[in-house]
C-alpha positions in Angstrom: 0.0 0.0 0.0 2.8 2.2 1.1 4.7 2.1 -2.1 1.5 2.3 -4.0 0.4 5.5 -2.9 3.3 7.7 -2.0 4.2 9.1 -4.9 1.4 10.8 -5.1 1.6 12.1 -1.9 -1.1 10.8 -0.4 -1.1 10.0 3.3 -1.1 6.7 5.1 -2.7 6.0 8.5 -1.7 2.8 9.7 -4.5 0.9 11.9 -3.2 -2.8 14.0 -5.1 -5.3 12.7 -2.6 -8.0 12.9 0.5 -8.8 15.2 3.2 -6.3 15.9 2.2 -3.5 14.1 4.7 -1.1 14.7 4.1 1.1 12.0 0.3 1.0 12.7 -0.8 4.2 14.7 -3.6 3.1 15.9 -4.9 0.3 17.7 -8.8 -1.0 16.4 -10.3 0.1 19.8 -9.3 3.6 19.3 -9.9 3.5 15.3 -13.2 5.6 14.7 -12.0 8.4 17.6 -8.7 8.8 15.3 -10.5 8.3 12.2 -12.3 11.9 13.9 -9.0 13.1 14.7 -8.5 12.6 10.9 -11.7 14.1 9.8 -10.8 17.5 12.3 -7.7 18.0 10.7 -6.1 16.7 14.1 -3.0 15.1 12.7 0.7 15.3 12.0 2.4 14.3 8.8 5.4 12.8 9.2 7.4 12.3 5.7 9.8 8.8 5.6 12.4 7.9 3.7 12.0 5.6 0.6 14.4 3.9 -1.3 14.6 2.9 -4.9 16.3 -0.3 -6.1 17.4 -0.8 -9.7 18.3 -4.3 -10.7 20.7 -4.3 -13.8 21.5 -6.9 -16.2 22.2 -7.7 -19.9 18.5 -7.6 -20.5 18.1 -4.2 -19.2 16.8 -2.7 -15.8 13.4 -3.1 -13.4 13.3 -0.7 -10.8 11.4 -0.9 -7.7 10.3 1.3 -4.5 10.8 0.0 -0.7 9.7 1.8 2.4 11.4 -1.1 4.7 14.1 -3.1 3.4 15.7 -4.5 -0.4 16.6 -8.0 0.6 19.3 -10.1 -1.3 19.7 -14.2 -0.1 21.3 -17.6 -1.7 17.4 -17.7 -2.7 17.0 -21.7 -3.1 21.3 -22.2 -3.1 22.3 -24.3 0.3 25.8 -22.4 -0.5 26.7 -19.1 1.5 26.1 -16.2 -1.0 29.3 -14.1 -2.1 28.7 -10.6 -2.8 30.7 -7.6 -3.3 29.5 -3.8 -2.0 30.2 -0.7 -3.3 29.4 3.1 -1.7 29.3 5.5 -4.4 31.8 3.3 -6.7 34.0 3.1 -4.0 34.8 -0.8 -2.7 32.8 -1.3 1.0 33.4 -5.2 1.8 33.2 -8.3 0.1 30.3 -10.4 1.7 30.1 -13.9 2.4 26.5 -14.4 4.2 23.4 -15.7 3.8 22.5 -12.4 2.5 22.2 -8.8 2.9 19.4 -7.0 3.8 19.4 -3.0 2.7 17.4 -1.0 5.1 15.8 2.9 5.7 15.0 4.4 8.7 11.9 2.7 9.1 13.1 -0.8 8.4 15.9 -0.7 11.0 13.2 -1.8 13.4 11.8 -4.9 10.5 14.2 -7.9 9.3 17.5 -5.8 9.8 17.1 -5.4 13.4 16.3 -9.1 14.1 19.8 -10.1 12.1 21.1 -7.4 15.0 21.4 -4.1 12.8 20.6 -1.1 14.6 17.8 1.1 15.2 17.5 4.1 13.4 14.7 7.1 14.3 12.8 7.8 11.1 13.3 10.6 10.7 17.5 10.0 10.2 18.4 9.9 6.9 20.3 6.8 5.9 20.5 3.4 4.9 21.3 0.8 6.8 23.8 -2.3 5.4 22.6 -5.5 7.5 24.5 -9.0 6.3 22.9 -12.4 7.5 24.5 -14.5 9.5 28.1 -14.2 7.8 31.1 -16.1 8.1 33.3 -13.5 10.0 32.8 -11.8 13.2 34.6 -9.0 11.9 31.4 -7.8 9.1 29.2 -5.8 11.1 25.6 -3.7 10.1 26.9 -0.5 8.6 24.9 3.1 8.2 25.0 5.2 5.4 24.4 8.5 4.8 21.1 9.0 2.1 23.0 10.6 -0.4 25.2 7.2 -1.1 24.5 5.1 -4.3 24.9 1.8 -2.9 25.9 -1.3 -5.9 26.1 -5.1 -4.5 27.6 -7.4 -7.6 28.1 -10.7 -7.6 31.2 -11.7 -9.5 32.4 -15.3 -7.1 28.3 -16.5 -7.4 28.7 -19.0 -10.0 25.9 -20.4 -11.9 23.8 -19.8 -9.1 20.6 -17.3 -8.8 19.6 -14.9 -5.9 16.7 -13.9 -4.7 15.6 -10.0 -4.4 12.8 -9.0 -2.2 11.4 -6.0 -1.7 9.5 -5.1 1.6 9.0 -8.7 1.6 6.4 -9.1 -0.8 7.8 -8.1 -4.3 10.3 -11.2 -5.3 12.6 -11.6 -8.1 15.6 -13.9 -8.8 18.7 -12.7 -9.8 21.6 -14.2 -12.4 25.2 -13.7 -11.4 25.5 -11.0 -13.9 23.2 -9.0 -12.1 23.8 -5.9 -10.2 21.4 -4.4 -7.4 21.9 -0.4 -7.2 20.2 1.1 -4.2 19.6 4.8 -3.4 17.6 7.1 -1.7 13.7 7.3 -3.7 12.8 10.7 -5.2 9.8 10.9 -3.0 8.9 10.4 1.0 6.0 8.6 2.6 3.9 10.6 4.1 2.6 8.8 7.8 0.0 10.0 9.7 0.6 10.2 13.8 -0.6 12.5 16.3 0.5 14.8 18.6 0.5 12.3 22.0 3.0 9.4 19.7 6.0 9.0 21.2 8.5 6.8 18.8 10.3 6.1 22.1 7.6 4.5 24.2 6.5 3.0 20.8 9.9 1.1 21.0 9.4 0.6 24.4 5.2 -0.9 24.3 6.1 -3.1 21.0 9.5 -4.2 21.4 10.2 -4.4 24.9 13.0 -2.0 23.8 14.8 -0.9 27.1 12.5 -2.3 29.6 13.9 -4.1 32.3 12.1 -7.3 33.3 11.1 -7.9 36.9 12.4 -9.5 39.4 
């Protein structure tokens, strides 16, 4: 929905319907006194950061939009995957992990933050590098800053595909000759919230972030 509607600006009001929710703003018991709040003009916009993922090959390009995260993985491979990363053409690390996931703001608290990347407020601008379980202690989650063209290549992949995923629902496999350019999207998502969120105690209610248990 997200990446459906932002480029034309349109805003999004999240309501928990489901599990963990943490970008939902509202919880279904307090849904039609928001959905007032809404009507009244009562709301904040706050704009997040998207990024935009172009996938190159000998065939050409596809490019897509992600408000959370661009996965890469081994896709159906039992092998480690080997990946090379590169900041604005210059060479980051050479990867060998199960996969890397490429994160904004608002996906440091999704998939990257259960492989132990970090948290990042929203309204930071960045992008996050989170590997999968690799093979070295020593290759650690990695922030950007939003103005960094990010390329992952895959020249010690062999014969094997990847697998791209984007805000885990849009999947595509990838050939070795393929190259993954990530960047910050020409447009922001605009969320609603309100004037009593706190992202903090959000962390906090959702995530046990910080809380102590008792004794």
């Amino acid at each position: 929905m997200a990446r459906a509607v932002a480029e034309r600006e349109i805003p999004i009001l999240g309501i928990h319907l489901g599990e963990l929710g943490f970008l939902a703003e509202v919880v279904l018991n307090d849904m039609f006194s928001r959905l007032d709040d809404v009507s009244n003009g009562d709301f904040l916009i706050q704009k997040r950061m998207a990024i935009k993922c172009s996938v190159l090959n000998e065939n050409g390009s596809k490019t897509f939009h992600a408000l959370n995260d661009v996965v890469v993985d081994r896709g159906k491979s039992h092998r480690l995957l080997n990946c090379e990363l590169f900041a604005n053409g210059n060479f980051v690390a050479d990867y060998k992990a199960d996969g890397l996931i490429v994160s904004t703001p608002t996906g440091s608290t999704a998939y990257s933050l259960s492989s132990g990347g970090p948290i990042v407020i929203p309204t930071f601008g960045s992008i996050v590098v989170t590997p999968i379980s690799p093979h070295t202690l020593t290759l650690r989650p990695i922030v950007f800053s939003d103005d960094q063209i990010l390329t992952i290549s895959f020249p010690n992949n062999g014969h094997e595909d990847m697998a791209l995923a984007i805000d885990g629902q849009v999947s595509e496999y990838l050939n070795p000759s393929a190259k993954v350019e990530i960047q910050k999207a020409p447009f922001e998502v605009n969320m609603i919230n309100f004037s009593d969120s706190n992202y903090f105690s959000t962390l906090r209610s959702k995530l046990g972030w910080g809380v102590r248990g008792s004794n």
